[in-house]
N, C-alpha and C positions, 0 to 999 in steps of 0.2 A: 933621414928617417924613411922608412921603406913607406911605399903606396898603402900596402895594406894596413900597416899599423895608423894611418891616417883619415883611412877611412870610415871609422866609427866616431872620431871627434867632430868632423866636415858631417857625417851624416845627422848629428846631432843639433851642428849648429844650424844648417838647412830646417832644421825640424822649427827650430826658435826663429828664424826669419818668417816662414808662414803664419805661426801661431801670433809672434808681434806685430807682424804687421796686420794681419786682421784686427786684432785687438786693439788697436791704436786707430784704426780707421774706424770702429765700431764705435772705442769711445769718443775723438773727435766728434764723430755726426753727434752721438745723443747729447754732451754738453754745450752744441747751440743752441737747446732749449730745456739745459738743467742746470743746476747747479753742480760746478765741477769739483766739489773738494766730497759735497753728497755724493754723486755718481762711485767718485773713486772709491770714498769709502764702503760702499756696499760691495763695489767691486773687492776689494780687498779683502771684505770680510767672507764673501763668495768662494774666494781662492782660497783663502787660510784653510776651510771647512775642507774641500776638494780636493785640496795637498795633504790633510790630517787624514781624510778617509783612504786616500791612496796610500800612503806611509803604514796605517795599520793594517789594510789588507794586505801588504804585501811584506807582511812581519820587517820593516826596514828597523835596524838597530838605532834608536837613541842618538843623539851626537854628545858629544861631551861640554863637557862646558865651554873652553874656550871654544869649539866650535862655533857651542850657541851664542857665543857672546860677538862671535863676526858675522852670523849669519843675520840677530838681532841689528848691528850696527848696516848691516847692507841695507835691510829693511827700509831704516831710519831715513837711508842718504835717498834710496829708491822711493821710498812712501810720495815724499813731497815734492819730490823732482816729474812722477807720475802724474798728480795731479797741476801741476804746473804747468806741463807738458799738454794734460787734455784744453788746459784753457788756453794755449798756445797755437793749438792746432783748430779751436774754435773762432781764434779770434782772427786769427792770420786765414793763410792759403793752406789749407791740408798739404797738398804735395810739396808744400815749400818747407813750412815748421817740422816735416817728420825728415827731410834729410840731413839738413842743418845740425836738429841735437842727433842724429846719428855721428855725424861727421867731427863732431867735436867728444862725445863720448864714447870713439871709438880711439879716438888718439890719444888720451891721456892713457890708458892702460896697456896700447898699445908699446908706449915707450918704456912704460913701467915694465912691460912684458922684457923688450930687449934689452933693460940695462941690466935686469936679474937674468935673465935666462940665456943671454948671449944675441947673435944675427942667429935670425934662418936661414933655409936655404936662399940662396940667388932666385931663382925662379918664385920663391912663397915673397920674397920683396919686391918682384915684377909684381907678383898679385897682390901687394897690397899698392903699389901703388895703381895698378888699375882699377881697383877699389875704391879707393880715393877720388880719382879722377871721375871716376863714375857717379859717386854719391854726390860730387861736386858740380859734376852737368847736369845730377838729377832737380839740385837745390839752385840751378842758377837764376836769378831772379830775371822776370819779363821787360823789366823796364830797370832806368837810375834810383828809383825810389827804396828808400826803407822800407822794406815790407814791414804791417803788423804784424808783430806775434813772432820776430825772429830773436828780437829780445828773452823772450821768456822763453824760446827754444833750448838759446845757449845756456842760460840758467837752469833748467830741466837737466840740459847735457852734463852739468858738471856733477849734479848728484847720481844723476846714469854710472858717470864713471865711475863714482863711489862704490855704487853698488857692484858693479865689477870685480874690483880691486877687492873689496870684502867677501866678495862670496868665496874669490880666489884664495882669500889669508882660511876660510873655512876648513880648508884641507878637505881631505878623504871621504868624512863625513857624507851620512845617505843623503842623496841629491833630492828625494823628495821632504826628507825632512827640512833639511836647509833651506829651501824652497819656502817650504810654509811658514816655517819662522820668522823671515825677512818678510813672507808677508804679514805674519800678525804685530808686526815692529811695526808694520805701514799701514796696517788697518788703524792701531792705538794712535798713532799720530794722526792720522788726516781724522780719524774720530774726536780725538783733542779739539781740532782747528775746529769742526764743524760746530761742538756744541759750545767752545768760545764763542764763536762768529752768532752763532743763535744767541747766546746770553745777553751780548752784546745786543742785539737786535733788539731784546725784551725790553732793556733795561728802563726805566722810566725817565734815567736823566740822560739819554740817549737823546734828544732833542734839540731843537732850535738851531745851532750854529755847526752841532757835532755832525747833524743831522746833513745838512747842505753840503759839508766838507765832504762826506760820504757818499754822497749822491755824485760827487763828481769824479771818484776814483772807483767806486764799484764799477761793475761789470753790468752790462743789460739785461742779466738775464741769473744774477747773483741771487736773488731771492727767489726764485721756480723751483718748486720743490721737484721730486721726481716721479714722474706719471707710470703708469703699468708699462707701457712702454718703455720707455728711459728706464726701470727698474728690471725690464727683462734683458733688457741691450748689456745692464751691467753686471748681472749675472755671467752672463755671457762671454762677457771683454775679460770679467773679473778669472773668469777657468782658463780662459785661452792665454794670457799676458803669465798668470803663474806655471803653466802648461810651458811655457816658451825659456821662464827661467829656472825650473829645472832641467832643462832640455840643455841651456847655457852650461848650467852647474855642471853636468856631467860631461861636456864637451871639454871643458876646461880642466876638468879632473884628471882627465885619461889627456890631453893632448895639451899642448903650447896655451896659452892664454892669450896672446896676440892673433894665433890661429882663428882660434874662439869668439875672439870679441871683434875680428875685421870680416868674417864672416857671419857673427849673427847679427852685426847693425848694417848688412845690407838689407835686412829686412824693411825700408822705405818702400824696394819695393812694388812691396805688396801694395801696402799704403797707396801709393800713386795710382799703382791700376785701378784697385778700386776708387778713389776718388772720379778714376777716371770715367771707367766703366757704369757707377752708379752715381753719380753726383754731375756729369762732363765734365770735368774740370780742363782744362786747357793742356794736351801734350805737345807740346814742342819737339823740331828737328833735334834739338841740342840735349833734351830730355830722353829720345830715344836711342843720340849715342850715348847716353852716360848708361840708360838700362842696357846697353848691348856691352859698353864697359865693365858693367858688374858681372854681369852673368861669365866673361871670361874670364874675370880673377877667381872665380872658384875655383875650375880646375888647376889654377895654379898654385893658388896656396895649397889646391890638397895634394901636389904631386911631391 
């Protein structure tokens, strides 16, 4: 495949690596001190609005049904695997929990890419495996220990790759529509959870024994509702994260799908720097070969 016909998929997915990775570092911080299934849904509900207003102004055609019915199911797999994801990255090491579910939801569709679509080129296989390697030195862990929160990473990651996989079955379909559908599949869902999880909370025979059992698997910070702050951060994460998977959609439209999805989950990242830049978090030797490892698989896959 020539250079140039590559370069609008690669510049696409470049687009989704800044946009998610901001958006994932944004919400990480805010669900230390909110509730993560709240946070996501407002975010989501933020995006659906933002992708609906952009889809009319810019007269984008309707998708068809079976479209909507993949774009819905993308939603579905991405809504709860999002919010999974923020409380993964609260609970753990931000720089750790955002390369891990990249690195595993970059590979399942990764494969799916070349058992339908065939091998790439030689050189776009160097660059994924220096991609790989890369996100792999970014995720390596500081010590023998179990990191928290890499559990719920990998769980995040498999609905990630859902979400993938389904925007891809979308077909042709306008990219900002698609976009906002799968997000309002994932607003209605973590909207579900949230006002079960409240019902829950109300209920009167909610008490005594149910009560302590609760206390010991909630989260520290499961009942904080969310402040002006935490409500503007999700505004925010909510524009940028659906901003990133239209960006996807249309990389994946016009170019390879394994192009697409090992190039836009280098988006960690972002993630890293800023953790690191605004939070210090700890960068390592091994950390900055793996960011100098990604940053050369680009131009490989896109040659």
């Amino acid at each position: 495949m020539p250079l140039t016909s590559q370069v609008p998929p690669v510049t696409f997915s470049l687009g989704s690596v800044f946009t998610w990775g901001t958006s994932d570092f944004l919400g990480g911080y805010a669900v230390r001190r909110a509730n993560a299934f709240q946070f996501t849904t407002l975010a989501h509900a933020c995006g659906t609005l933002f992708m609906a207003a952009l889809a009319l102004t810019n007269h984008s055609t309707f998708p068809s049904s079976t479209s909507v019915c993949w774009a819905l199911a993308a939603g579905l797999s991405g809504g709860a695997a999002l919010a999974i994801f923020y409380r993964a990255l609260a609970s753990g090491r931000m720089g750790l929990a955002a390369p891990v579910a990249a690195v595993v939801s970059a590979g399942i569709p990764t494969l799916f890419a070349i058992l339908t679509e065939g091998l790439p080129r030689t050189i776009q296989l160097a660059g994924f495996v220096f991609a790989g390697i890369g996100l792999w030195l970014i995720s390596r862990p500081e010590n023998q220990t179990r990191p928290e929160g890499l559990g719920l990473a990998v769980v995040a990651a498999i609905g990630f790759a859902g979400f993938f996989l389904c925007v891809k079955q979308a077909g042709n379909a306008a990219a900002l529509w698609t976009a906002g559908l799968a997000r309002f599949a994932s607003f209605v869902l973590t909207g579900a959870i949230v006002l079960v999880l409240r019902k829950r909370k109300q209920d009167p025979a909610s008490t005594g024994q149910r009560e302590r059992v609760e206390a010991k698997v909630s989260s520290p910070n499961s009942a904080i509702s969310l402040d002006l702050r935490s409500t503007a951060i999700a505004i925010i994460a909510g524009c940028l994260d659906v901003s990133g998977s239209a960006l996807f959609i249309r990389a994946s439209q016009i170019g390879r799908l394994d192009v697409s999805v090992v190039i836009s989950s280098l988006y960690p990242a972002i993630t890293v720097l800023l953790a690191r830049l605004v939070l210090h978090e700890h960068f390592s030797r091994w950390r900055t070969i793996g960011m100098l490892a990604a940053l050369a698989a680009v131009p490989m896959i896109a040659a």
